[in-house]
N, C-alpha and C positions, 0 to 999 in steps of 0.2 A: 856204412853207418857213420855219423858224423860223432867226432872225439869228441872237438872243445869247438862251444861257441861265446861270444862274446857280442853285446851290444852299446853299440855308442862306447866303445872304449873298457865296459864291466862285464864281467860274466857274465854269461848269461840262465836266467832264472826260469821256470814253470811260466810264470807272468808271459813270456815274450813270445809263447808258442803261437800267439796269433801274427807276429814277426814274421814266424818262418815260413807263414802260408801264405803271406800278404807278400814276401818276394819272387814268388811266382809270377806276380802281376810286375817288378818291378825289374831294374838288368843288375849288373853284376862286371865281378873281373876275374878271372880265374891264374892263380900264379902256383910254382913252387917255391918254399922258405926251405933254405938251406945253409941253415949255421947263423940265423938271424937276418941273413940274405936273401934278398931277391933280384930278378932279372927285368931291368926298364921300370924301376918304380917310379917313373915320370909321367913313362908313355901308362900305366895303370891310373893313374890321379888324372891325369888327362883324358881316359875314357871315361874314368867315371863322371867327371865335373862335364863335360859336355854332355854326356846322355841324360845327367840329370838336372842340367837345365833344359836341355831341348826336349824333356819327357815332363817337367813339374814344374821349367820355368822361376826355379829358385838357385839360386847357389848354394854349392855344395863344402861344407867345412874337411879341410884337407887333413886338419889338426884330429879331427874327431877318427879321420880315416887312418890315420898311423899308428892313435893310440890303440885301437883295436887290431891294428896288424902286432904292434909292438906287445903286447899283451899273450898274440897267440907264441911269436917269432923265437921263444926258447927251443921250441923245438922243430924239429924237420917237418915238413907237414904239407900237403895239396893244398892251397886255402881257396877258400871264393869271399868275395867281399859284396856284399847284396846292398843296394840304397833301395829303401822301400819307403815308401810314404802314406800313411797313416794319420792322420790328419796333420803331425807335423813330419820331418827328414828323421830317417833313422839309418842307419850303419847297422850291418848284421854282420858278420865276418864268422866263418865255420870253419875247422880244420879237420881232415880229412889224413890217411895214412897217406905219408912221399907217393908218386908214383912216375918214374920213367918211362920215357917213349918206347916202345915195342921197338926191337933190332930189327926183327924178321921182316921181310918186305909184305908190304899191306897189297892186298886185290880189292879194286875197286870196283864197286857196278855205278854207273852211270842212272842218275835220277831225274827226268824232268823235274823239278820244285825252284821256286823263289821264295827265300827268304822276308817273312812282313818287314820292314826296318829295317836292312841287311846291314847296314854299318851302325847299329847298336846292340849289344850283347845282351838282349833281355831274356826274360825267362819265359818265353814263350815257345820249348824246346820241345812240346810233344811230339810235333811233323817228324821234326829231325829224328827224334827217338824209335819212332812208329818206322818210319822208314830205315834207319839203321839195323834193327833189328827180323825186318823181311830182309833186307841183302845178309846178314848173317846168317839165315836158314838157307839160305842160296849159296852158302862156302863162302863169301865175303866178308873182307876187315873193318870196311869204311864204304861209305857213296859219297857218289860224286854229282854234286848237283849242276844240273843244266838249264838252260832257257831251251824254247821250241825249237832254236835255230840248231842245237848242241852244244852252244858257245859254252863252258867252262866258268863256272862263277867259285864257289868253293862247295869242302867236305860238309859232314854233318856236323862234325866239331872241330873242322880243321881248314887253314887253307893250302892249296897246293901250289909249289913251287917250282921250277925247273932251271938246271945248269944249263946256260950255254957258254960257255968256254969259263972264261969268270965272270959271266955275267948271270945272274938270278934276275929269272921270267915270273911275271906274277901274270893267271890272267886279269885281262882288261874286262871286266863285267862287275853290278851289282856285287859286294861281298861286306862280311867283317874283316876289316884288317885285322887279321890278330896281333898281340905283343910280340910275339915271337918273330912272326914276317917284318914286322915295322924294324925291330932291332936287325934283323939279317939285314933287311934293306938299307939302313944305315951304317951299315959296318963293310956292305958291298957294291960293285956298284951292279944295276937294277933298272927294269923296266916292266913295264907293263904291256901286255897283246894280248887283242885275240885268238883262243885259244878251241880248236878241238880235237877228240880223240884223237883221229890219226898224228895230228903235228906232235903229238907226245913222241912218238921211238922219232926224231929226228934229237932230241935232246939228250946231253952228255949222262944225266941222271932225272931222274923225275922224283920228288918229294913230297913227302906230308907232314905238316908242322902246327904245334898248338903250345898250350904251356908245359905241358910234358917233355915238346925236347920237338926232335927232329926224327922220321923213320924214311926209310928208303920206298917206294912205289915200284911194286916188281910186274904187275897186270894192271892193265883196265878194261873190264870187260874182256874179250878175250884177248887182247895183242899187250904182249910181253913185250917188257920193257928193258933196258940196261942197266946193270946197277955198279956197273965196276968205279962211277965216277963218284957215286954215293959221300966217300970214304972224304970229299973235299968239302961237301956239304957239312958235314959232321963235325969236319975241325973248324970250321967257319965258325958254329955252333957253338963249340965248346971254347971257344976264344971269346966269346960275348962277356963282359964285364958283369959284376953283381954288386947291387945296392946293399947298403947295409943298411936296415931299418931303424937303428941309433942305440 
């Protein structure tokens, strides 16, 4: 259930309840605040100002996006930041209880699906959801979406990563970059390949990453995976810089 919201930089009021349905139709950024901090408040501002030009064909005020972070940022908190539009731009920013990445290694089942928009975060999450929740009755943490061929594109709300030596493998297909892959990738060095099942157990550790953090990939489908190298991914991770929101 969502704690505190705020609109265009104010509380948020009864009035805006039509807001919070109309960001379903619109995208979004998803981060954790932690001590007023966050992680790539850059690579955030930059998703959002691009998808809402290339969604509404307007610019997007960066000013108006900080004061509603900086308003929630007293406290620790999940936040998403929604641009919805309504006949003019509106900021929606929600916070949500902290939440860390699962330790435990995630089992993946494998999903034919593509993503409509794949490199825009919008709210158009039902597929993903519908489908996350049959791989969970199936003993499953996460799916793993594919193209017909198998190729490897990304999770339902994550993308996956792979060690090879010190290099982080992103696959090459359709995806959202997430913030979190973008910051690894710039903090390491990084490529992109095509990517299926089987090439995974050749890899020093296999991962799943979103704003939560980072978790280790112990299965997919059925072929078990390595996790001893995990533990480099992790402090990669945890060495990442955090913005302060001002």
């Amino acid at each position: 259930m969502t704690e505190r919201a705020v609109v265009d930089g104010r509380p948020a009021t009864g009035a805006d309840l039509g807001l919070a349905l109309a960001a379903r139709a619109g995208h979004f950024t998803a981060m954790q605040v932690r001590g007023g901090r966050v992680r790539g408040l850059d690579l955030h501002l930059q998703r959002l100002a691009r998808a809402t030009e290339e969604l509404y064909g307007e610019p997007l005020d960066h000013d108006v996006v900080l004061a509603s972070l900086r308003a929630l940022a007293p406290h620790d908190a999940s936040v998403r930041v929604h641009v919805v539009r309504t006949g003019a731009l509106h900021v929606l920013a929600v916070a949500d209880a902290p939440v860390e990445a699962p330790a435990a290694p995630r089992r993946l089942k494998t999903v034919p699906f593509a993503r409509f928009l794949p490199h825009v975060k919008h709210g158009g999450g039902f597929p993903q959801a519908h489908l996350a929740r049959q791989a969970a009755r199936d003993g499953f943490d996460e799916v793993l979406l594919t193209d017909a061929g198998g190729r490897i594109s990304e999770g339902a709300v994550t993308n996956l990563g792979c060690l090879d030596g010190e290099r982080l493998v992103w696959p090459d297909a359709p995806m959202l970059p997430g913030i979190t892959m973008l910051l690894l990738s710039r903090a390491c060095p990084h490529e992109r390949r095509a990517l299926r099942v089987p090439d995974l157990q050749h890899f020093d550790a296999v991962f799943v990453c979103n704003s939560w953090g980072v978790s280790p990939v112990g299965a997919v489908d059925g072929l078990e995976l390595p996790q001893e190298a995990f533990a480099q991914v992790r402090a990669r991770f945890d060495a990442l810089p955090w913005d302060p929101l001002g």
